[in-house]
Backbone as CSV, one residue per row, in Angstrom:
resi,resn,N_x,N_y,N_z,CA_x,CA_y,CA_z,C_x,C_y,C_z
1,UNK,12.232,18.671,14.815,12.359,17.429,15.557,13.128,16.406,14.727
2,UNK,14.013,15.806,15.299,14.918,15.130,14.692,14.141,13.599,14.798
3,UNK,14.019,12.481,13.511,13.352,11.386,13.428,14.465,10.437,13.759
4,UNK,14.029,9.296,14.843,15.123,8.967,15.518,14.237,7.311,15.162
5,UNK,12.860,7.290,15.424,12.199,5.633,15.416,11.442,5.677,14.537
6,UNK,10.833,4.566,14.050,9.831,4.063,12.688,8.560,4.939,13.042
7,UNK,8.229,5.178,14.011,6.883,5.821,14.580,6.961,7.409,13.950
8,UNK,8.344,7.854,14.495,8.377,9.170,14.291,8.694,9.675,12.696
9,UNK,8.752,8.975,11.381,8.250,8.349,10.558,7.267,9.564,9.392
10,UNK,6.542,9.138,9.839,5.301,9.605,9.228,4.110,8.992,10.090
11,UNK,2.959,9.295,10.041,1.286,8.999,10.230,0.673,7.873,9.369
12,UNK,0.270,6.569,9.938,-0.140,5.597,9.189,-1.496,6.230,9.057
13,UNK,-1.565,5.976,7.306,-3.029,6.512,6.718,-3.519,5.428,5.623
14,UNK,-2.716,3.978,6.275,-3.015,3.030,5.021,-3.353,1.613,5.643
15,UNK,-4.041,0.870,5.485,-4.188,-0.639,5.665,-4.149,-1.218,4.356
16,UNK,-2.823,-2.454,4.078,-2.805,-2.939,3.219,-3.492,-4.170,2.903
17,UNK,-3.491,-5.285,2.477,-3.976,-6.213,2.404,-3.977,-7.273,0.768
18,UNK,-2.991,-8.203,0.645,-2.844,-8.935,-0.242,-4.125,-9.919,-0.385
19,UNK,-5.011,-9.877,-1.947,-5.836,-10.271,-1.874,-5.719,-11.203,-3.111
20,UNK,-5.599,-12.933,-2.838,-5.450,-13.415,-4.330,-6.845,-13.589,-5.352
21,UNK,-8.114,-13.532,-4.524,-9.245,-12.804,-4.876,-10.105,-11.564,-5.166
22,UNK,-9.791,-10.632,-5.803,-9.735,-9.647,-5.565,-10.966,-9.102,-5.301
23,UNK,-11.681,-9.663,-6.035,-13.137,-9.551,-6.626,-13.810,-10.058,-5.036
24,UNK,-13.600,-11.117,-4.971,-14.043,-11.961,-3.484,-13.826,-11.053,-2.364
25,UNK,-12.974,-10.483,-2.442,-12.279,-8.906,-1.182,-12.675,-7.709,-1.127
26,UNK,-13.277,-7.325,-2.677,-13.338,-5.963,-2.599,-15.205,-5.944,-2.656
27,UNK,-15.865,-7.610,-2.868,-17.262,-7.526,-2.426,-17.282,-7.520,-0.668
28,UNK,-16.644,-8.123,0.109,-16.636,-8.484,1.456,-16.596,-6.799,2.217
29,UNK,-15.282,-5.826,1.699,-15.366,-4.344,2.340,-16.592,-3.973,1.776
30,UNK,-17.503,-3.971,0.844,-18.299,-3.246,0.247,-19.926,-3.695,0.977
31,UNK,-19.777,-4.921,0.992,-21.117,-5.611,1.598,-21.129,-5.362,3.022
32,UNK,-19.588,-6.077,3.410,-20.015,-6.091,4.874,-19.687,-5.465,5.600
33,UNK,-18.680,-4.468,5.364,-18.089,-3.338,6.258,-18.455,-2.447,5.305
34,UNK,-19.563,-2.152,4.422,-20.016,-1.103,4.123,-18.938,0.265,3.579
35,UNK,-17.567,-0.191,3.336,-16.450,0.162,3.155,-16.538,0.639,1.170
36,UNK,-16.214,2.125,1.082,-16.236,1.951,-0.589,-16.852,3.352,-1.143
37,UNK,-16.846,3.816,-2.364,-16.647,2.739,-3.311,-14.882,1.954,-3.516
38,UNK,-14.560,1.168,-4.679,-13.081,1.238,-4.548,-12.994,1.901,-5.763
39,UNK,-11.103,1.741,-5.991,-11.375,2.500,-7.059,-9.879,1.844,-8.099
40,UNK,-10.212,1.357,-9.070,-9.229,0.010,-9.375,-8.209,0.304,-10.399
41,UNK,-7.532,0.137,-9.830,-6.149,0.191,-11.304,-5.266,-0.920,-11.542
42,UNK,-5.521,-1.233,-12.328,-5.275,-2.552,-13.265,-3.503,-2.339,-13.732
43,UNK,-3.186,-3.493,-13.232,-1.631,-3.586,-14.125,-0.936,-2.530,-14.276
44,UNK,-0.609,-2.045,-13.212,0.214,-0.733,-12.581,1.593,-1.275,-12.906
45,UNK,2.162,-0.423,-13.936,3.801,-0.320,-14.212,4.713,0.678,-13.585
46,UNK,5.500,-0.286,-12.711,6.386,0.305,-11.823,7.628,0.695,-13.087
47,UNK,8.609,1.739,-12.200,9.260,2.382,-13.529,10.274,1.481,-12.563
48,UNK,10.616,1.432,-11.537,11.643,0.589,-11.036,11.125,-0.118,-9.671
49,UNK,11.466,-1.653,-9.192,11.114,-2.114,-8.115,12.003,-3.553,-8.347
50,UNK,12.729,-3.354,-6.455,13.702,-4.661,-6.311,12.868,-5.699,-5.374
51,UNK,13.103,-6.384,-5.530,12.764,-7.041,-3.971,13.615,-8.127,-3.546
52,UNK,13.564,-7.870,-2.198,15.299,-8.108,-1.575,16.614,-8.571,-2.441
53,UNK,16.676,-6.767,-2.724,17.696,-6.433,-3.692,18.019,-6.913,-5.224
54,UNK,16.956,-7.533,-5.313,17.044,-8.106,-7.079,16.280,-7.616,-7.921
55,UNK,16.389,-7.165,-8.884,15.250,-6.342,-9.888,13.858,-7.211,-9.700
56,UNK,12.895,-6.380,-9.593,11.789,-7.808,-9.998,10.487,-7.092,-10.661
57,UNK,10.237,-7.565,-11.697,9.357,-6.657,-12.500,8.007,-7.365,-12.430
58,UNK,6.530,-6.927,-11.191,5.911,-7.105,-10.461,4.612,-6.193,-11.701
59,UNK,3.547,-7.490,-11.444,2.837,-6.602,-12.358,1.442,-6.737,-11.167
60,UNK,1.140,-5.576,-10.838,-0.246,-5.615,-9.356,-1.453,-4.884,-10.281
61,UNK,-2.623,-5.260,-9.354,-3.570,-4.275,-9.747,-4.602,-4.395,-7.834
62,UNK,-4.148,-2.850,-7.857,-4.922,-2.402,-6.665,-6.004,-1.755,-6.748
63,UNK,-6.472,-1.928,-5.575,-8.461,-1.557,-5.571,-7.644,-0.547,-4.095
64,UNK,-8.189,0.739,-4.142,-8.546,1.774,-3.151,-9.760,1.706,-2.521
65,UNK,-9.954,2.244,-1.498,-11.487,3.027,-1.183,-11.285,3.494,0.655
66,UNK,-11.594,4.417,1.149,-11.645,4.406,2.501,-12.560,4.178,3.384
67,UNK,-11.895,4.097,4.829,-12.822,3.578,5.948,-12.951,4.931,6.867
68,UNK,-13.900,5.817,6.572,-13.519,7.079,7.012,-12.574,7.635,6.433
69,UNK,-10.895,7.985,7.237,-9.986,8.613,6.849,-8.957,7.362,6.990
70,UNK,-9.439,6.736,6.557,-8.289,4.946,6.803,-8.641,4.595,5.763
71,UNK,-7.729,4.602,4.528,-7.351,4.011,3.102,-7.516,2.700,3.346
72,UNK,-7.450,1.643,2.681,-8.056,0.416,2.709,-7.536,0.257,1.464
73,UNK,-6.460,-0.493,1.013,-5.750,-1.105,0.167,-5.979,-2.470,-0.027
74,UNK,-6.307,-2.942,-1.373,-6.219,-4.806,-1.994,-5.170,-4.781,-2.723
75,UNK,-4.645,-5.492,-2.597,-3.402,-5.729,-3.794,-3.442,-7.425,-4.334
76,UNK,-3.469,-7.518,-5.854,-3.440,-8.706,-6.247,-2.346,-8.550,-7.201
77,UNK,-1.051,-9.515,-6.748,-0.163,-9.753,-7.750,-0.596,-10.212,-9.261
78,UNK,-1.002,-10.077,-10.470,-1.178,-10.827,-11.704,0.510,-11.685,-12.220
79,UNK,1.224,-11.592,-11.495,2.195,-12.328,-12.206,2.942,-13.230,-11.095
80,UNK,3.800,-14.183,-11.272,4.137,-14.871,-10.399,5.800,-14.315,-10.473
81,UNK,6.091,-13.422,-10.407,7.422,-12.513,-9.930,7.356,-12.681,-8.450
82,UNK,8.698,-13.101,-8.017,9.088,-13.087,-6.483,8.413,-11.441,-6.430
83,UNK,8.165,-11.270,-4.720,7.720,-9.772,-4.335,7.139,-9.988,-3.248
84,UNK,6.883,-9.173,-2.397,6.476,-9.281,-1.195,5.353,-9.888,-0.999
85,UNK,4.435,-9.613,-2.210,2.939,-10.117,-2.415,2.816,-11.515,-2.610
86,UNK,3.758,-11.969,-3.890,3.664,-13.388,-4.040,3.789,-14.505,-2.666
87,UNK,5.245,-13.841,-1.888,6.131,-14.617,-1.280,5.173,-14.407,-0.036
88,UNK,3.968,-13.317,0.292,3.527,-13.502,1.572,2.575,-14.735,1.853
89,UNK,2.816,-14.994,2.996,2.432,-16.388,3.927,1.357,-16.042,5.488
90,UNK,0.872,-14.490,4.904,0.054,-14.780,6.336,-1.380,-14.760,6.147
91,UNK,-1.696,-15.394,4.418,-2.864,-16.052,4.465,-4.109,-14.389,4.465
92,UNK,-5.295,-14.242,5.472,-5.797,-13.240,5.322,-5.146,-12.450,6.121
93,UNK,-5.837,-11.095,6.359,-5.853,-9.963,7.292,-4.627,-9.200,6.820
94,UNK,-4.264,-8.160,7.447,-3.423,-7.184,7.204,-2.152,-7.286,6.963
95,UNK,-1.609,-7.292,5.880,-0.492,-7.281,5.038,0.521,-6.322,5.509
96,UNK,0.437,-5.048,5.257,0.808,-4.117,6.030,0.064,-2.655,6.271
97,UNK,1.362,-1.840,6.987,0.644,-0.390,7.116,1.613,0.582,6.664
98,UNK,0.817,1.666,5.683,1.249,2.751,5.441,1.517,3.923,5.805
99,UNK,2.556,4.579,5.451,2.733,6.158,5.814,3.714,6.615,5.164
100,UNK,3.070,8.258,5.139,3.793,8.909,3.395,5.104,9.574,4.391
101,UNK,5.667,9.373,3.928,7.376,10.333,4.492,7.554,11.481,3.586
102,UNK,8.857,12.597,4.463,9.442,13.211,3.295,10.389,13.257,2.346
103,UNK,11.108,12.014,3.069,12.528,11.696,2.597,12.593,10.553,2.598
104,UNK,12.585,9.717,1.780,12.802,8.068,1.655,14.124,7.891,2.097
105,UNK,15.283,8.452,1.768,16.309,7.569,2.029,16.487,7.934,4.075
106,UNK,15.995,8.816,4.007,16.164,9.049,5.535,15.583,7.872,6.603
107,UNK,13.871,7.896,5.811,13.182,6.997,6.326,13.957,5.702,6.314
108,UNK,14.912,5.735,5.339,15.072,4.217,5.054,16.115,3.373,6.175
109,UNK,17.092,4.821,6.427,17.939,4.375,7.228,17.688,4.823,8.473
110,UNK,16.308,4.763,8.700,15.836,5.305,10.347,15.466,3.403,10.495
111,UNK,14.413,3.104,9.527,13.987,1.463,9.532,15.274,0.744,9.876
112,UNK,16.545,0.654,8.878,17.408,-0.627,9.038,18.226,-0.155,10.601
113,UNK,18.149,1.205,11.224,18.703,1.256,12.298,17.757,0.688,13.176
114,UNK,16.496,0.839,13.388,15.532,0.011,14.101,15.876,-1.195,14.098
115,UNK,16.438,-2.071,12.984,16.971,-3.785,12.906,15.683,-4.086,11.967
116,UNK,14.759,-3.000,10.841,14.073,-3.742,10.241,14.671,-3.890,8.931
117,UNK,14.048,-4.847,8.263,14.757,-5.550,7.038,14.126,-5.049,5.856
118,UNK,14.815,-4.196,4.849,13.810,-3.774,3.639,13.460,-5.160,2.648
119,UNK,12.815,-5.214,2.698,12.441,-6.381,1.446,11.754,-5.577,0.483
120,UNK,11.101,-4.360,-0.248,11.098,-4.219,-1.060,10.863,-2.779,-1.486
121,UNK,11.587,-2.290,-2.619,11.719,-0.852,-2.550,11.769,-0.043,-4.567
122,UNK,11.205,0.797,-4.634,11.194,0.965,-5.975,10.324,2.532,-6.159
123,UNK,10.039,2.752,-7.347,9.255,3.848,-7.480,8.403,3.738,-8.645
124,UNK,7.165,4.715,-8.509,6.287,4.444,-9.583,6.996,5.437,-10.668
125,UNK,7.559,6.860,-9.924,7.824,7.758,-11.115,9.278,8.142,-10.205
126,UNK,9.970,9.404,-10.623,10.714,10.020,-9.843,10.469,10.868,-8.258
127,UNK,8.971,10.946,-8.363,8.668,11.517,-7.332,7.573,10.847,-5.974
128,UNK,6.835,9.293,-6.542,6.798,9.050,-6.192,7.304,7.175,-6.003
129,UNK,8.030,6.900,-4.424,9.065,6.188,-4.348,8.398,5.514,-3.098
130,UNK,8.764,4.158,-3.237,8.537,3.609,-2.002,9.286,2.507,-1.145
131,UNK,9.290,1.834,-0.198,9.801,0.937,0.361,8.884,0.115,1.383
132,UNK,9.232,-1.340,1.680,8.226,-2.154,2.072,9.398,-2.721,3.602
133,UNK,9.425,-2.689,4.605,10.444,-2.802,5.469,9.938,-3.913,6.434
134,UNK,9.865,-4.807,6.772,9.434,-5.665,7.991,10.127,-5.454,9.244
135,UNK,9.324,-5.127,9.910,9.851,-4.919,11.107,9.802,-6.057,12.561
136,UNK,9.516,-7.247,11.908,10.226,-8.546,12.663,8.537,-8.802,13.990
137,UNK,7.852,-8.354,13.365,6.875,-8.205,14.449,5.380,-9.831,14.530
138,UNK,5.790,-10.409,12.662,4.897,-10.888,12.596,3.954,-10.231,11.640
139,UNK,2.754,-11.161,11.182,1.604,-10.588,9.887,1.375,-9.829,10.223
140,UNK,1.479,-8.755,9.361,0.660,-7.430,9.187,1.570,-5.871,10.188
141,UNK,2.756,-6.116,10.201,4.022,-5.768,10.572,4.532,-5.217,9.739
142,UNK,4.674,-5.503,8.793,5.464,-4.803,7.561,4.712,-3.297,7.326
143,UNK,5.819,-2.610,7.530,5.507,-1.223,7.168,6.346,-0.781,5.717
144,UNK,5.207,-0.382,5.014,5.281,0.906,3.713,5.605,2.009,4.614
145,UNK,6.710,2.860,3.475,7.044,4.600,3.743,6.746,4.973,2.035
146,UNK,6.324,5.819,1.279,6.097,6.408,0.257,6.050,7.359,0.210
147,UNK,6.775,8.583,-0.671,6.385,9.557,-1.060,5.887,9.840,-1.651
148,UNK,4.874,10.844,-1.746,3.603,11.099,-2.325,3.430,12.066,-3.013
149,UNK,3.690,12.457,-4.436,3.604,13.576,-5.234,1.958,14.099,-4.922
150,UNK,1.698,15.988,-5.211,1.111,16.163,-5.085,-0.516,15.871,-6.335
151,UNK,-0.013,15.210,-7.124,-1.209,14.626,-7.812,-1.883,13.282,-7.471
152,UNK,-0.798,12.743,-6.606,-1.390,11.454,-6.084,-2.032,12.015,-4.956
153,UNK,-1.413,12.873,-3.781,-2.717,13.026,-3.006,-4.061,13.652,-3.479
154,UNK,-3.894,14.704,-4.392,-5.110,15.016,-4.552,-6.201,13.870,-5.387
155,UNK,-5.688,12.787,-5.861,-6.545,11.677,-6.611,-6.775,10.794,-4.956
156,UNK,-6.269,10.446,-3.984,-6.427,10.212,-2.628,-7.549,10.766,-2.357
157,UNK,-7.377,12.422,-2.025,-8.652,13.216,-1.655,-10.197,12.828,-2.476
158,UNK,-9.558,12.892,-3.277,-11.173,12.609,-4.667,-11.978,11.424,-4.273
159,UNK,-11.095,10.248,-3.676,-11.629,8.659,-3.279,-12.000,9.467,-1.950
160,UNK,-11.017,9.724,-1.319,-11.658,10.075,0.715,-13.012,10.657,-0.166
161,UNK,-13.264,11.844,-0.568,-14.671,12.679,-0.703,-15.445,11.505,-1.124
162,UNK,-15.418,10.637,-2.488,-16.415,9.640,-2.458,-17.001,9.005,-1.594
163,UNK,-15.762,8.433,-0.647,-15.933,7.398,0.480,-17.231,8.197,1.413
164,UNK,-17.100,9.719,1.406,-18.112,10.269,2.104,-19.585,10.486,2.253
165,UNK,-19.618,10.563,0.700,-20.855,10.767,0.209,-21.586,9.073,-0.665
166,UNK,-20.577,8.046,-0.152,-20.886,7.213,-1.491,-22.497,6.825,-0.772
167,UNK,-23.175,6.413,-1.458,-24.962,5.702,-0.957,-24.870,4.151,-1.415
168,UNK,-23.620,3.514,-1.782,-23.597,1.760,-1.983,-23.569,1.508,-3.448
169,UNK,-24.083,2.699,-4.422,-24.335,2.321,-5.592,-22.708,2.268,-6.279
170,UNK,-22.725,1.470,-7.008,-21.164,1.548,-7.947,-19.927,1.476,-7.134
171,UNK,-19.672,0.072,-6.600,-18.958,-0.022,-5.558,-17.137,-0.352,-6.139
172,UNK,-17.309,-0.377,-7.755,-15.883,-0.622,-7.859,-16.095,0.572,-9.059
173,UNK,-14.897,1.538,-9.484,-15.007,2.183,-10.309,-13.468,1.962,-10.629
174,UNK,-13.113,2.102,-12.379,-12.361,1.585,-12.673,-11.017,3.030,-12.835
175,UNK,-10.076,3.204,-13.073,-9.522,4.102,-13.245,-8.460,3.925,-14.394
């Protein structure tokens, strides 16, 4: 099947969510949507990342955990580098949504033929690569495409199995 729209894409398996509290965010999924455990990585070094087209060296630390089979992403910028995170303006709720592709550059030019706008794109390693695309829709519109080496999904799987069995105890674990 030939990928012709953003839909046909990949499978959204992600809810993002920019949190300048992190701590304040990742008690709220845990308490009140019973959402968790998470699972936190601190000051994640990107090997390359632009945002709208300018180098920008972005220092995040994200909290994981799922909602069922729905990833549940926090992201807190630690640095004040332009980036999608800093520069977003829609306050709470959903930042964006994810889905792993097989081909980034394909994906990429399936998005700007749609008329969406990449604002930010980079990779953690060689294999896994991502892009942040708005698709003009309004908060929580912006769609992630990433490719996903097979050690990152299986560290994915390890959080989904927690998320299954977790009983509330040890709701942030550090990584």
């Amino acid at each position: 099947m030939q990928r012709t729209s953003i839909a046909d894409c990949g499978e959204v398996f992600q809810l993002g969510y920019v949190a300048k509290d992190l701590e304040r965010a990742m008690d709220f999924w845990t308490r009140r949507m019973g959402v968790g455990p998470f699972f936190l990585m601190e000051n994640i070094a990107f090997e390359q990342v632009a945002y709208r087209g300018k180098r920008a060296d972005i220092d995040i630390t994200v909290a994981i955990a799922y909602w069922r089979d729905m990833q549940i992403e926090l992201i807190r910028q630690n640095n004040d580098a332009p980036s999608i995170y800093s520069g977003w303006e829609g306050g709470s709720g959903v930042h964006h949504m994810c889905m792993v592709v097989e081909d980034i550059e394909a994906t990429r030019d399936i998005f700007v033929r749609a008329g969406a706008e990449i604002l930010q794109e980079g990779s953690l390693n060689a294999e896994f690569r991502f892009l942040y695309a708005d698709t003009g829709g309004g908060p929580g519109t912006i769609i992630e495409a990433i490719t996903l080496p097979e050690a990152n999904r299986a560290a994915f799987e390890h959080m989904r199995a927690a998320a299954r069995n977790w009983d509330g105890k040890d709701p942030v674990r550090k990584l």
